[in-house]
MIMARDREN-219705 format. One record per atom (N, C-alpha, C, O): y, z, x. Coordinates in steps of 0.05 Angstrom, whole numbers, plus 5000, padded with zeros to 4 digits. Atoms other than C-alpha are relative to their C-alpha. Example, Ala and Ser with C-alpha at 12.3 -4.5 7.8 and 13.67 -1.06 7.14 Angstrom:
BEGIN
497650005018/491051565246/502450005018/502450135039/497649994984/497951435273/502250144985/504450184995/
end
This chain:
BEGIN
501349995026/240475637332/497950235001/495850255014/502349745007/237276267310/497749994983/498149954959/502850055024/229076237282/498750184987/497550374996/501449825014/226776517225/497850064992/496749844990/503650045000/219376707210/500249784971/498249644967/499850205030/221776257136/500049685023/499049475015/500350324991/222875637196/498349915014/497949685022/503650124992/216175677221/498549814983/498649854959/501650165015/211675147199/497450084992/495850175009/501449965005/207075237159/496549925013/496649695022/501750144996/199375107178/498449744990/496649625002/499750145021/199074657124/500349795011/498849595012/499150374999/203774147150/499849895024/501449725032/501850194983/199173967209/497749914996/496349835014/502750065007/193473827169/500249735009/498549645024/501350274998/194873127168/500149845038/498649685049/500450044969/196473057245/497150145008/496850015029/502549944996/189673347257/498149784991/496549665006/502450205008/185772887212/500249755005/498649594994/499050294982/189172247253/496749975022/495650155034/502650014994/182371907279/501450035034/503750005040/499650024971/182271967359/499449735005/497449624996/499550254991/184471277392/497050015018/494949935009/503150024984/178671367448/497949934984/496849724982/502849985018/173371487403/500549784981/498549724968/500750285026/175870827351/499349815019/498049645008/500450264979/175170327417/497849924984/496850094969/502350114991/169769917411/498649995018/500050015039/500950014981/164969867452/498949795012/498049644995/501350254999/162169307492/496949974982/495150134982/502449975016/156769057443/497849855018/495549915014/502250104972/152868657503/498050115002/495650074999/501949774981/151569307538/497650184980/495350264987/500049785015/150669727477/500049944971/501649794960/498750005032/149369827401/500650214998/498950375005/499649655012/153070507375/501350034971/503249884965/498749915024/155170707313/502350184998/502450385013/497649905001/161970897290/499650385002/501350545010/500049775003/158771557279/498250115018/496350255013/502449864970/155371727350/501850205010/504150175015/498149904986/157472287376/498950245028/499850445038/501249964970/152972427437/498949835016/496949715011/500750234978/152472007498/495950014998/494649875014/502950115005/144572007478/499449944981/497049984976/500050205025/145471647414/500249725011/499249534998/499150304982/147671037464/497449835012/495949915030/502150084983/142670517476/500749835010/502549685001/498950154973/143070167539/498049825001/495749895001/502750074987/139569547553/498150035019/498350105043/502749854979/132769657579/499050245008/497350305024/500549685003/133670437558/497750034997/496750205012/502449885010/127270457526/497449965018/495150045013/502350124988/123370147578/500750135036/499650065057/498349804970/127670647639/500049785016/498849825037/498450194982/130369997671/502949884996/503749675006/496750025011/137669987643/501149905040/500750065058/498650114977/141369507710/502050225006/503250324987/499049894990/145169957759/502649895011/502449735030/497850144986/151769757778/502150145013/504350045016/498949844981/154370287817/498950155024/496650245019/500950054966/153070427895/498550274990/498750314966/500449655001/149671237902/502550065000/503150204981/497549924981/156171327933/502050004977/503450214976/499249865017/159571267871/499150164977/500750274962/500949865013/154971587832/500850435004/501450604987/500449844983/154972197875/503950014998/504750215009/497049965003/163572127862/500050104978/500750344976/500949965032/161972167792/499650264997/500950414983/502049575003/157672907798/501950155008/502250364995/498049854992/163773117843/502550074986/504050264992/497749995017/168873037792/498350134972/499450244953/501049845028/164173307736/499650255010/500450414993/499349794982/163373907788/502250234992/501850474993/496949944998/170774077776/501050164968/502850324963/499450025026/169974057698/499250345002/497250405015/500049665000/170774947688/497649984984/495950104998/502449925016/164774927634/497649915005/495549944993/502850164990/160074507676/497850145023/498650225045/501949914992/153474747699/498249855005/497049734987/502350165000/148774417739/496549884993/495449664992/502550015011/142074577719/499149894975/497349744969/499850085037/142974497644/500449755004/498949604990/499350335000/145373827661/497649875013/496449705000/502850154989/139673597702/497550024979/496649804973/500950055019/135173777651/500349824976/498249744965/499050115015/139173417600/499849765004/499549604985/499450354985/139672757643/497449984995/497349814978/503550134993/131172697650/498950205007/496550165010/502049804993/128973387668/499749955031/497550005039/499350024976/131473217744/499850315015/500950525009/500949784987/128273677795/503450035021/505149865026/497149964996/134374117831/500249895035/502149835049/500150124973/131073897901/501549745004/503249675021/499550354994/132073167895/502949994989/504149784996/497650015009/138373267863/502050175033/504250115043/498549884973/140573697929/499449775021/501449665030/500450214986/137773197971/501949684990/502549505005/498250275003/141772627937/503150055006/504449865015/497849974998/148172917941/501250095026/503750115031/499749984975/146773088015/500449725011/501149725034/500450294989/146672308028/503149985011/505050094998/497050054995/153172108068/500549664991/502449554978/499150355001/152671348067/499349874965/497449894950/499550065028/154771038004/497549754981/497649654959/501750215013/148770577993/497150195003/495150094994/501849814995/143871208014/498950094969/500750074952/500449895017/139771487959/498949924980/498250084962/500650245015/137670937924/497050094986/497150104961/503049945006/130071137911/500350344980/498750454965/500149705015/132671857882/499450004978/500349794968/499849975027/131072017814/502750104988/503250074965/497549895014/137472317803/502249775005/504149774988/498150315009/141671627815/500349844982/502249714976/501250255024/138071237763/501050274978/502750234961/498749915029/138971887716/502449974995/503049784981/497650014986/145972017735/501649754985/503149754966/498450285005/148271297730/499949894975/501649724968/500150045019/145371247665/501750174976/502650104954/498249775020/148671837632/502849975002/504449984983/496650184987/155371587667/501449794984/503649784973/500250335019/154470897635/500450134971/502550064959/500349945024/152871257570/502450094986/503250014964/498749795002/158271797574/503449764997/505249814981/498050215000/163871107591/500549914972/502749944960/499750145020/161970717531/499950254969/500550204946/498849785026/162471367481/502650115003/503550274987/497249824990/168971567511/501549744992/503849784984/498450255005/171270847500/501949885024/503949755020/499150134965/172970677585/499749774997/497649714985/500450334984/173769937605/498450035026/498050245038/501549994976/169869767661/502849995025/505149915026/498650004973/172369897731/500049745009/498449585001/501150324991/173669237773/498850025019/497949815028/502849964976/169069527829/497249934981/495649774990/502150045020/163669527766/500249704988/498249574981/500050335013/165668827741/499549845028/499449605022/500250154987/164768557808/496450045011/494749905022/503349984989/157868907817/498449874987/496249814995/501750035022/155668657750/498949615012/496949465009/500950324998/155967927777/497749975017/496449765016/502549944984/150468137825/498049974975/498050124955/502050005016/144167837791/497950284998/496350375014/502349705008/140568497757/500950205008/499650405003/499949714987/144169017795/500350075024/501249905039/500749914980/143069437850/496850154999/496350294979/502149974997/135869597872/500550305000/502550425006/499049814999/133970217861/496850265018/495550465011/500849784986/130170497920/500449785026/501149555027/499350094970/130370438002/498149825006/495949824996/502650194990/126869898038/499650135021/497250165024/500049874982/127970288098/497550075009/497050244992/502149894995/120870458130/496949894983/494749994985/502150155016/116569948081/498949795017/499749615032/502650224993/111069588099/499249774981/497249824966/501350195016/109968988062/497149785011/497449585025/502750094989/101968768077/499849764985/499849834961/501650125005/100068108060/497249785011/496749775035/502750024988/093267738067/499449625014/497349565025/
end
């Protein structure tokens, strides 16, 4: 079959396949975690409990957090700096220092885990992700995961 520029389609008659809503973006979201509006459309429209008060529960190790940065790494338009600013204004030290950590529960006290994990969280429930079942099993952990080392503390009492 031979094509003629008359059996090209017009631009026309993909308008309406274009204006088909995106499945991701109709999910719901857990309403628990999160209130968002049908019309959010930046992971910092998302409020997390205990956002406003910077104690939103952690439920992922460093170790996957620090998986997380490595696969956003990968993304061709992603730039680190801009992004650390974006997360909390995360200094680039402590951000090099967290991602130096080898052991998966290391790191804990960083500032860039707590941002990190929050923007993660944020970035899940606007994308419209189910939870992981490594994340549904952390969540049954009362409150979380702590989020600095005991390693080298002194606790004095009298």
């Amino acid at each position: 079959m031979v094509k003629r520029k008359s059996d090209v389609a017009e631009i026309g008659d993909y308008e309406d396949e274009l204006q088909q809503p995106n499945r991701k973006a109709a999910r719901k979201s857990d309403a628990s975690t999160a209130s968002s509006s049908s019309s959010t459309r930046s992971w910092k429209d998302i409020q997390l409990e205990g956002d406003d008060e910077g104690e939103v529960p952690v439920y992922d190790t460093p170790g996957e957090v620090r998986r997380k940065i490595r696969l956003l790494l990968k993304e061709p338009s992603f730039k680190v700096t801009p992004w650390l600013k974006e997360i909390g204004n995360i200094n680039s030290n402590s951000y090099r220092r967290f991602m130096a950590e080898k052991d998966a529960q290391s790191g804990k006290g960083n500032g860039t885990y707590y941002a990190a994990y929050v923007y993660f969280e944020k970035r899940r429930i606007l994308d419209g992700k189910a939870k992981t079942p490594t994340r549904v099993a952390n969540e049954k952990m009362a409150g979380g995961f702590e989020l600095r080392d005991r390693k080298g503390m002194w606790v004095l009492s009298r």
